[in-house]
N, C-alpha and C positions, 0 to 999 in steps of 0.2 A: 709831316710836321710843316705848318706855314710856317714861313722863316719872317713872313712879313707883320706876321702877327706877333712874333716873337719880337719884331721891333718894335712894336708898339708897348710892348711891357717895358722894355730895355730904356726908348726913350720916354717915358710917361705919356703916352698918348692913348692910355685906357680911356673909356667910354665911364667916367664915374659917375654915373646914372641908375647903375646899377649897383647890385652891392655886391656880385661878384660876377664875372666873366668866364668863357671859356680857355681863354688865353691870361691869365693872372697871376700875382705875386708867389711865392710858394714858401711856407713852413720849413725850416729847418729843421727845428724840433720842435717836442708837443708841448703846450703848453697847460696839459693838463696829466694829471698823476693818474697814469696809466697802471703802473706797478699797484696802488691803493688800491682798487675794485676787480681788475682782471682777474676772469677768475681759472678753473683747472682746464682748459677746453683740450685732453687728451684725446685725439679721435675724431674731433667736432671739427665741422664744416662752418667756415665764419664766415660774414659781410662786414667789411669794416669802409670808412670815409677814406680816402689814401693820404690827404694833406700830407703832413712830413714825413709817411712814412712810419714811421711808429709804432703804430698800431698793426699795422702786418707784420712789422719784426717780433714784437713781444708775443703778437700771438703765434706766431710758429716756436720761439719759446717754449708757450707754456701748453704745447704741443698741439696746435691744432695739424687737422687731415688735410686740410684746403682751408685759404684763404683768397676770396674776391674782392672786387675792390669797386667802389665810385667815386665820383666827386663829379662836381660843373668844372672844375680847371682841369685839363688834361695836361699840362706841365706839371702836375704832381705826380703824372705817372715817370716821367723823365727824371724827376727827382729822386724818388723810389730806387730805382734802380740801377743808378748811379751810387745811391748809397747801398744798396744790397750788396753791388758789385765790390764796392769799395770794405765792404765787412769782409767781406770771401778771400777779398785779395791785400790784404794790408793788416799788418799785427794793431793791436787794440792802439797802441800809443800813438801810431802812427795815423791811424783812425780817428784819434782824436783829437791830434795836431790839424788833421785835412780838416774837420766840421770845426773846428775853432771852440771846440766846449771851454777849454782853459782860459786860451788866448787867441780872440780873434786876429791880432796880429798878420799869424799867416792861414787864414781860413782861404780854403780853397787853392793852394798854392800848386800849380800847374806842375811843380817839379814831382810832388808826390800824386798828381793826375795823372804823369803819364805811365806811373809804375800800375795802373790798373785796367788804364782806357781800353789796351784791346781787348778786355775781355768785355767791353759791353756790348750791347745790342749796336748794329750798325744803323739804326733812328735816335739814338741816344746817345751814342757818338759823333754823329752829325750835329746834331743839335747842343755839343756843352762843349764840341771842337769851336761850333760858330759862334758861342759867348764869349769861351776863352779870347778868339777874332777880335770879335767887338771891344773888350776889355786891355787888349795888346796883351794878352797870357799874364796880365796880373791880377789872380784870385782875391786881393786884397781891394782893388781897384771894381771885380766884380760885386763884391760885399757892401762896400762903405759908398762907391760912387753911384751906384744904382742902387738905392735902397729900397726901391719899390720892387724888387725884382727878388728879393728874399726878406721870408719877415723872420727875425728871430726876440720873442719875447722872455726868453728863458736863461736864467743867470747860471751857473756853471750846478749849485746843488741842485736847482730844482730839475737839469735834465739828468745828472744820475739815480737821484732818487725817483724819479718818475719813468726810466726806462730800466727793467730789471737784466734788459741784453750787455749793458756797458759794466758789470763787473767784469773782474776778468776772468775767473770762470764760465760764465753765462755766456760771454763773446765766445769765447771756446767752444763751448756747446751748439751757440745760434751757427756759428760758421759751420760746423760740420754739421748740423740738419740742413744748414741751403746747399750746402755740397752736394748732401743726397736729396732735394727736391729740386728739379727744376722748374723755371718761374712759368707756372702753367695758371696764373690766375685771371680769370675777367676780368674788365676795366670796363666801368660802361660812365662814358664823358654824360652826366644828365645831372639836374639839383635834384634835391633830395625826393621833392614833390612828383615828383616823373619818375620817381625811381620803382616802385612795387611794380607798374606794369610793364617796364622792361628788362624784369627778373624772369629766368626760367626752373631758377633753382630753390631751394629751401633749408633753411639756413640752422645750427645749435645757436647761434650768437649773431646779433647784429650791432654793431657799435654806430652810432650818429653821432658821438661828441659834444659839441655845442651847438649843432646846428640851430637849435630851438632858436636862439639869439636872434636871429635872423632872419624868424619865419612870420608870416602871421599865423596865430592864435589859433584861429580855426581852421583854415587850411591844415596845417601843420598836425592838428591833432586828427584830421581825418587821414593824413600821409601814416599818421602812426597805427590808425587803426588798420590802413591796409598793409604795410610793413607785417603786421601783428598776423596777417595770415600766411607768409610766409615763413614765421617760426617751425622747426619740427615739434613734437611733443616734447616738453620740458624743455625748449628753449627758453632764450632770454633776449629782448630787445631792451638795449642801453637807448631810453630815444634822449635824456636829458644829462648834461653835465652842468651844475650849477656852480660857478665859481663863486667863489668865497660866500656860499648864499646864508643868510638868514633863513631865521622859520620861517619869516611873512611871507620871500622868495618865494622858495620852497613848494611852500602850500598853495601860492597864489597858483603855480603850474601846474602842480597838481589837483587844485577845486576847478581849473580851468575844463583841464582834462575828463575828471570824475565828471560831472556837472552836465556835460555834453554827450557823459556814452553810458546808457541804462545798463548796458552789459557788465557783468560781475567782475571785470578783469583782476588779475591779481598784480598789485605794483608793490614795489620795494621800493622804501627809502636807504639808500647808502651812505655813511657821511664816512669822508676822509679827510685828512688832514691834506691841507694843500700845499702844506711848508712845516715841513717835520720838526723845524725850529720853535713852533707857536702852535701849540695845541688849542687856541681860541680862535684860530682861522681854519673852517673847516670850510670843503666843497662838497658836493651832495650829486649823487647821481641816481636817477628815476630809470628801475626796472620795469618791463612789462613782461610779466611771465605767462608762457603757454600753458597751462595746468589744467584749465577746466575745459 
């Protein structure tokens, strides 16, 4: 872990030129409803984006065999597993007092860190020992006075509805499946576009998120089409999550896509509700199925 790079986060002195880095902000939770479209992956071998983590939790959930992981920020893998750690080792309440879903108040509060710290990795201990440093061991202090340093966009319903691990059953559950899996997954530090040729595996599921947002247009949908040859038979690549999108959205991604690739592929539209409160704001997320 560069520690110097880590300063760079801490005190604002990103390069924002880019629009994201290898050294970058990081996800606390997801901001997109994961629970709505995930689907049975019993068995299945998955690729998921790491951001906040999330997505690797729900999917060992909803039983995957293996889950790998990417992203261009390699402090999401540190984030990851600080929160894995922190699921294994701390009752649900107390878990949710440490991530501040309630009440960020006391989010990240160093007294309930160290009931977990030695069990993490000794690169991962290093590195949230030398924030806590930076901070003088106040989590609240890490939260609020470095805001570039975590982004959290998600209001207390939308991360329990959105992650099906935080019941308390399901925590029960997720904890005793990482008891018995150890953290054996890939991380490969690349964007998205770099990513199919430094795959060596083949995947039932691959989740991208939102990355579209962020990509150009046609690059983008040639990343998908090579993504798309990593599918096994009857996979599914998630390459689109469309918040709160309209049809015009929607389609526009989708004519984009079509429009460009003569090949038959088979895509799913999925529309979920993005706020179980409002059934008139839906998000939509674009399947690419291996079928033919």
């Amino acid at each position: 872990m560069e520690l110097k790079e880590v300063n760079k986060v801490f005190y604002n002195e990103l390069d924002r030129n880019r629009t994201f880095t290898e050294y970058d902000s990081t996800y606390v939770f997801t901001t997109e409803n994961i629970s709505g479209y995930i689907p049975d992956l019993n068995g299945k071998d998955v690729l998921t984006v790491c951001s906040s983590g999330d997505h690797y939790l729900n999917a060992y959930l909803h039983g995957a065999n293996r889950v790998d992981l990417f992203d261009i920020n390699r402090l999401t893998l540190m984030f990851l597993k600080l929160k894995r750690t922190a699921l294994m080792n701390l009752d649900r309440e107390v878990f949710i007092e440490y991530f501040g879903i309630d009440n960020k108040n006391n989010i990240f509060n160093y007294e309930i860190y160290l009931k977990f710290a030695k069990y993490l990795d000794e690169d991962v201990y290093e590195y949230f020992n030398y924030l806590y440093k930076l901070c003088k061991y106040s989590g609240n202090y890490l939260y609020f006075a470095t805001s570039l340093f975590f982004t959290d966009r998600s209001d207390p319903y939308t991360i329990y509805s959105s992650n099906d691990y935080l019941t308390p059953s399901n925590y029960s559950i997720l904890k005793n499946i990482l008891f018995n899996k150890p953290f054996n997954s890939e991380f490969i530090c690349t964007d998205v576009n770099n990513l199919s040729c430094k795959l060596s595996n083949n995947y039932d599921a691959i989740f991208l998120s939102n990355i579209q947002d962020y990509q150009n247009s046609s690059e983008y949908i040639n990343t998908v089409k090579d993504l798309h040859g990593h599918l096994k038979d009857n996979g599914s690549l998630f390459f689109a999550y469309c918040y709160h999108a309209t049809k015009a959205y929607h389609d526009k991604v989708l004519r984009e896509f079509v429009d460009k690739n003569p090949e038959a592929y088979s895509i799913l539209i999925k529309s979920i509700y993005s706020d179980g409160r409002r059934e008139d704001i839906t998000d939509k997320v674009l399947v690419l199925g291996k079928y033919i």
